[in-house]
C-alpha positions as CSV (number, residue, x, y, z in Angstrom):
1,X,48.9,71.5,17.9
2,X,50.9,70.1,20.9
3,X,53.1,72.8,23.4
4,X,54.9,72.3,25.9
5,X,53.9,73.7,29.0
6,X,56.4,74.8,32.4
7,X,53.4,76.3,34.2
8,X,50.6,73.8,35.2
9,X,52.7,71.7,37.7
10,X,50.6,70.5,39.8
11,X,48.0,69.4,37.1
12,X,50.7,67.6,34.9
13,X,52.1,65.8,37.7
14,X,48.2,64.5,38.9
15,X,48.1,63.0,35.4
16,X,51.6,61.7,35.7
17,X,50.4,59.9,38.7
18,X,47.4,58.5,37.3
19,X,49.0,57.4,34.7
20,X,52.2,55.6,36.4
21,X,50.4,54.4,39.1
22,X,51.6,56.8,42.3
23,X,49.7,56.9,44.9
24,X,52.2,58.5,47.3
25,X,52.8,62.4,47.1
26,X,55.8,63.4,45.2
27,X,57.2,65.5,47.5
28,X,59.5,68.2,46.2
29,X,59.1,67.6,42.3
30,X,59.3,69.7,38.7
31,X,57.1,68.8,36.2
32,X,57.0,69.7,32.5
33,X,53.9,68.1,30.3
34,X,52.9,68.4,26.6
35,X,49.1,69.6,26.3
36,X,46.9,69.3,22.9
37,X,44.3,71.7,23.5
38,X,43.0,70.6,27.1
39,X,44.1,66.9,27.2
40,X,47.5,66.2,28.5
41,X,49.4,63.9,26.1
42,X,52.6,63.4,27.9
43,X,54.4,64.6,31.3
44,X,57.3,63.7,33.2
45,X,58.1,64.2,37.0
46,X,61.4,64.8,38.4
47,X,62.0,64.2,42.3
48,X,63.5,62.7,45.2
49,X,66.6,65.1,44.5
50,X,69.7,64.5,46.2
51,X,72.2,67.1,44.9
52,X,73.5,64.6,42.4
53,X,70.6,62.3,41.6
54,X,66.6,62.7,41.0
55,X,64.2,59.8,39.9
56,X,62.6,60.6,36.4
57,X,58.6,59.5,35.8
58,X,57.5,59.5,32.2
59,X,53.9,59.1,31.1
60,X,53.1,59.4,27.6
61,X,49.6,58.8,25.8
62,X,50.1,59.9,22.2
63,X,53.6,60.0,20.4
64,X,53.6,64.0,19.1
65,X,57.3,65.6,17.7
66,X,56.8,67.6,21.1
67,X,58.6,64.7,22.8
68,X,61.8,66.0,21.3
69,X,61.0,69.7,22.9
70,X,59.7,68.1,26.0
71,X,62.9,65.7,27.1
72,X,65.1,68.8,26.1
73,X,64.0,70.6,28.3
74,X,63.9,67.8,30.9
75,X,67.2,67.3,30.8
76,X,68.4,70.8,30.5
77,X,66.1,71.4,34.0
78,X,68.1,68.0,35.6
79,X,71.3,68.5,34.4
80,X,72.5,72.0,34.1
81,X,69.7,74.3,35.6
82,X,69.9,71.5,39.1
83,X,73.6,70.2,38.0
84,X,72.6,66.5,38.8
85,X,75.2,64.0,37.7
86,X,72.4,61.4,37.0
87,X,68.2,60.7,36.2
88,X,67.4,57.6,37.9
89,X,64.5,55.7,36.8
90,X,62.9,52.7,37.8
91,X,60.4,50.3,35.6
92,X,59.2,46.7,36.5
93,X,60.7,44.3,34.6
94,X,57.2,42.8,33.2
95,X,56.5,46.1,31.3
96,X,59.3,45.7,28.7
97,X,58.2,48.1,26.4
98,X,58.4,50.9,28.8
99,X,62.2,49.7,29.5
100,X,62.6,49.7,25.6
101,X,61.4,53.2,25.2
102,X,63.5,54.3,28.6
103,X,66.3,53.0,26.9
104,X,65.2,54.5,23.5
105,X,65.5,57.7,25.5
106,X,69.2,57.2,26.3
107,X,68.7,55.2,30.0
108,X,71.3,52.3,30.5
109,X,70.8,49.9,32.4
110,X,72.3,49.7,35.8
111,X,70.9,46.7,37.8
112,X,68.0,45.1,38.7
113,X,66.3,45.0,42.2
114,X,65.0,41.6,43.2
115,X,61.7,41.6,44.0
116,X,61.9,44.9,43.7
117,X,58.2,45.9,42.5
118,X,54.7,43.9,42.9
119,X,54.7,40.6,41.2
120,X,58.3,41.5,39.2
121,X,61.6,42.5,39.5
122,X,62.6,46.3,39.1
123,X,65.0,47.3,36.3
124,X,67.2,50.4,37.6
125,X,67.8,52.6,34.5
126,X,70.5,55.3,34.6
127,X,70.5,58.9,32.2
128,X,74.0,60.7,32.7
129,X,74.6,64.4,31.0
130,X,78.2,62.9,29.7
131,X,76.1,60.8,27.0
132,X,72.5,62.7,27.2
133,X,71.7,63.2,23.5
134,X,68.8,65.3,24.5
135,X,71.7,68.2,26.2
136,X,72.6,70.7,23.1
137,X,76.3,71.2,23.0
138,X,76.6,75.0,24.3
């Protein structure tokens, strides 16, 4: 059975990396994850904060109803636990299916960076709270 897990940080955002491709530190960041048994099926990293804006990373590797828990929870942490007015996220525009699912999510699009990323352009994908369908309504 998959849980979600708030405690293993560091080891959810090391797979996160791997699995996005960042080779950079992340800085200041807040991870969440979703672990079947030992393997890490999905994570997402949340940094570069700004006091109204963080940059989201999403990595999933097996689709599990703990998705539903785990972006809950993501967006609970970004927008009233921090009280960011915005999750930013960035994904080359030759991996459309990962824009698809970003926008599956609830991300709008909000411009496009030319030459933005290796060998593409970089789509520039917005998440407010004002149409988060992740937030519960308190």
């Amino acid at each position: 059975m998959a849980e979600l897990v708030y405690d293993q940080q560091e080891r959810i955002a090391a797979w996160v990396a791997k699995q996005v491709g960042q080779v950079a530190s992340w800085g200041s960041f807040y991870a969440i994850g979703v672990v079947r048994g030992d393997d890490i099926i999905a994570g997402v990293v949340i940094n570069n904060y700004n006091g109204a804006n963080a940059t989201c990373h999403i990595a999933i590797a097996q689709t599990t109803k703990a998705i539903i828990p785990l972006f809950r929870a993501v967006c609970d942490y970004a927008f009233r636990h921090c009280g960011l007015k915005r999750l930013t996220g960035m994904v080359p525009t030759n991996e459309p299916h990962i824009i698809a699912f970003d926008k599956h999510l609830g991300f709008e699009e909000e411009f496009v960076m030319k030459d933005g990323a290796p060998g593409a352009d970089m789509q520039i994908l917005v998440l407010r709270p004002d149409n988060c369908r992740w937030l519960r309504k308190e």
